[in-house]
C-alpha positions, 0 to 999 in steps of 0.5 A, a space after each residue: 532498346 540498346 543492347 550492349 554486346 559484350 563478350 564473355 571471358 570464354 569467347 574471348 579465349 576461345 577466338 583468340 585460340 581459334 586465331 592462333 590456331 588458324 595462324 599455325 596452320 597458315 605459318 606450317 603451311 608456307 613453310 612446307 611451301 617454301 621448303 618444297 619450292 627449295 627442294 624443286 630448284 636443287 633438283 638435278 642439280 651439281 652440289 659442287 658447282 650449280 650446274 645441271 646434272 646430267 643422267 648417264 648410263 654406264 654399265 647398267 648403272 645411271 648416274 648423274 654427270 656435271 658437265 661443269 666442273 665434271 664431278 660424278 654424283 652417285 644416290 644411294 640406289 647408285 651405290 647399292 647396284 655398283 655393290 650390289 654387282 660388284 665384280 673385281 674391275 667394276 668400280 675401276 670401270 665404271 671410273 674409267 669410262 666416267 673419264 674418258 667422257 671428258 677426255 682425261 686419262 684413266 684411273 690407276 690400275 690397282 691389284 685387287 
């Protein structure tokens, strides 16, 4: 006895949702992957230069330093706190000392 299998048009449609289904999911899930390999490999780093950014605490404030290019990077939690806390020469002080970490001349002094 041969028995010849042949799908229904319901089976057919069912697999090849089953399998577009199946390849959404792996699609969705390499770009979460790749997106958060990207994330990990700009972390802590200059959005200037690359470089490596380093953590520094001024005034009770952290923030984050290039030592190559020398720019200053300040998150929104940075920003908030030296706000949060301001006082008339805070700002001027913290951008002082930020230059004085790499040797040049101080911030203009501004009547405030």
């Amino acid at each position: 006895m041969t028995s010849e299998f042949k799908p229904s048009r319901n089976e057919d449609e069912y697999f090849i949702k089953l399998d577009a289904e199946r390849l959404e999911r792996k699609r969705q899930e390499e770009e979460a992957r790749t997106q958060d390999a990207e994330r990990r490999s700009h972390y802590l780093r200059c959005p200037k230069c690359g470089g490596h950014l380093e953590t520094h605490e001024l005034h009770g404030i952290e923030i984050e330093i290039c030592p190559d290019c020398k720019g200053s990077w300040y998150d929104y939690g940075e920003v908030r706190a030296i706000l949060s806390h301001y006082d008339k020469g805070l700002v001027f002080r913290l951008m002082d000392d930020v230059m004085a970490m790499f040797g040049k001349k101080t911030s203009p002094k501004v009547d405030l």
